[in-house]
N, C-alpha and C positions, 0 to 999 in steps of 0.2 A: 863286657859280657856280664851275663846275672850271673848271678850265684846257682854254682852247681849244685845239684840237689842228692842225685846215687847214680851208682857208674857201677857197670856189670859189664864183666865177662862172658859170653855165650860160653854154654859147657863147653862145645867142641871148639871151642879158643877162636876161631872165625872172628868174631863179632866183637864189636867193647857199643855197648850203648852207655850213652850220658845222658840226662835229665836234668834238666835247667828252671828254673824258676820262670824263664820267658814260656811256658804251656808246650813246652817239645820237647822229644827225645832223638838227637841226634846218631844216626849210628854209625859205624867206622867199623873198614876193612883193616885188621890187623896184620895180617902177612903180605899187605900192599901199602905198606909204609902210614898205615891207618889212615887210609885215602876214606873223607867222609863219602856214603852212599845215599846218603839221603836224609830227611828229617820227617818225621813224623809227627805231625800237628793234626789238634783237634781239640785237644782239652781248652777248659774254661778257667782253670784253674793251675798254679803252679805246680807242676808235675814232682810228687813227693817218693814213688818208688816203682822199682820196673823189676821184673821181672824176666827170663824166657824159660822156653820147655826146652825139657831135657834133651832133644832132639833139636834145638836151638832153628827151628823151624817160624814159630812166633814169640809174641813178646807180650808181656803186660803192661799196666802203666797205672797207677790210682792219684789221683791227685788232690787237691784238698780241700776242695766239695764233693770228696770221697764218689768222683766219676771214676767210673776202669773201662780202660778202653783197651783193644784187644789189633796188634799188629803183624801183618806176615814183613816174614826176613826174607831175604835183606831189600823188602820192595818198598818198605815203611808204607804200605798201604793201607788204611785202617780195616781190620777184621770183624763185619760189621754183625754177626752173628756170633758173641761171646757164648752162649750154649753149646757152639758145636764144640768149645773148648774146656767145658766142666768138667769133665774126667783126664782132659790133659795131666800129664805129669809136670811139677814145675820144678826150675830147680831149688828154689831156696821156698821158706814162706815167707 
């Protein structure tokens, strides 16, 4: 496996996303024995920090051709209108 890169918590504990140097964020159900749900690929670049909203609804990702790509939980689908999410609240910066 590559090297992990940041590993978050969804606020409402639900969620653990990991971010790996292979350009994905893999995410895992935590109260189902962190059964993975899916992975989230797109980036071009090794996936350097992620993000979700405080409603642990979507997720961020920036990676290191400083692309941000923007995902719904837990469908790892990429959120392909990052505007509708500029006023989202996140929870860390």
């Amino acid at each position: 496996a590559e090297d992990v890169t940041d590993i978050k918590f969804s606020p409402n504990g639900r969620y653990l996303a990991v971010a790996s140097r292979e350009q994905c964020i893999d995410l895992y159900d935590v109260p189902y024995d962190f059964n993975r749900l899916g992975v989230c690929t797109g980036h071009s670049g090794a996936v350097l920090h992620i993000d979700f909203t405080v409603d642990s609804k979507f997720l961020r990702s920036s990676d290191q051709a400083s692309e941000v790509l923007y995902w719904d939980v837990p469908s790892c689908k990429q959120h392909g209108r990052g505007r509708d999410l500029k006023d989202a609240e996140w929870a860390t910066n």
